[in-house]
N, C-alpha and C positions, 0 to 999 in steps of 0.2 A: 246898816253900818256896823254893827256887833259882830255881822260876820264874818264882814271883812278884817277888823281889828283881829277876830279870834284866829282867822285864816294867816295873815303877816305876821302873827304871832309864834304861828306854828312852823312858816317859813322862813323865820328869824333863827329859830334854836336849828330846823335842819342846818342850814347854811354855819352855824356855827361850830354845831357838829362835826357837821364835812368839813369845813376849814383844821380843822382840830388834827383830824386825821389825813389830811391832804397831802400829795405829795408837795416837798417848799417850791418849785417852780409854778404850780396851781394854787399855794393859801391866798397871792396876795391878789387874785381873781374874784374867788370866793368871798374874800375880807369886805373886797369894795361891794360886792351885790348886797353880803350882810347891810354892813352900812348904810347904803339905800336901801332897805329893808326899814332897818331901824329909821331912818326917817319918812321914810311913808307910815311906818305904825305912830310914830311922831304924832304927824300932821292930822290924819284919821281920828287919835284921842283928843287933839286940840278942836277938831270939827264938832266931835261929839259934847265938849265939854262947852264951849259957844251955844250948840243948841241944846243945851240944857238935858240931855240923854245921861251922862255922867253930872254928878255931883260935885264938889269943890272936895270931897276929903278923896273919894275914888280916886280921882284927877290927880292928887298930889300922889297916894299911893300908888300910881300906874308911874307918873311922869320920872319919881325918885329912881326908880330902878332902872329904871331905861336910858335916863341921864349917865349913871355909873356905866350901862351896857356899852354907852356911844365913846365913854372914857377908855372902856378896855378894847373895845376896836381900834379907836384910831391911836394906841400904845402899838397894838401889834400892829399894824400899818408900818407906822412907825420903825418902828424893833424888823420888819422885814423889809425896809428898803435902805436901812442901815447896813443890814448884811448881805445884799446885792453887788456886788461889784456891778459901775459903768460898762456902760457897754458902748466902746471903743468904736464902731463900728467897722471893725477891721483892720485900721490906718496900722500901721507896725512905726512904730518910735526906732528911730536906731542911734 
């Protein structure tokens, strides 16, 4: 289970990386796999910490950051479907 934590871990920060640097049409792609990223690393530490593999202080120091992480994704979610215009689907208004 450690390794997969260590692994979602590391495909957390790629994905966020690339979202960083992504062209705007591709972040808000990227944003959502982040996201489900972050919550399967979520879920993984809560498993861990139920069976008792993590500690109760590990567990708060894992969960604290991760929380604020889940904060700053769904901001730029957010913040990128703000700056979207709808899409019309063609119809022309006259």
């Amino acid at each position: 289970m450690g390794e997969k934590i260590n692994l979602l871990f590391i495909e957390l920060a790629e994905l966020i990386f690339t979202a960083g640097f992504a062209a705007k049409e591709n972040k808000a792609v990227i944003i959502k796999k982040a996201s489900l990223k972050l919550d399967l690393l979520k879920f993984f530490i809560q498993i861990a910490w139920e069976l008792k593999a993590i500690d109760n202080k590990k567990f708060a120091e894992l969960s604290a950051p991760l929380i604020e992480i889940g904060k700053m994704l769904g901001g730029w979610q957010r913040q990128l479907i703000k700056e979207t215009p709808p899409i019309t689907g063609g119809v022309r208004r006259y």
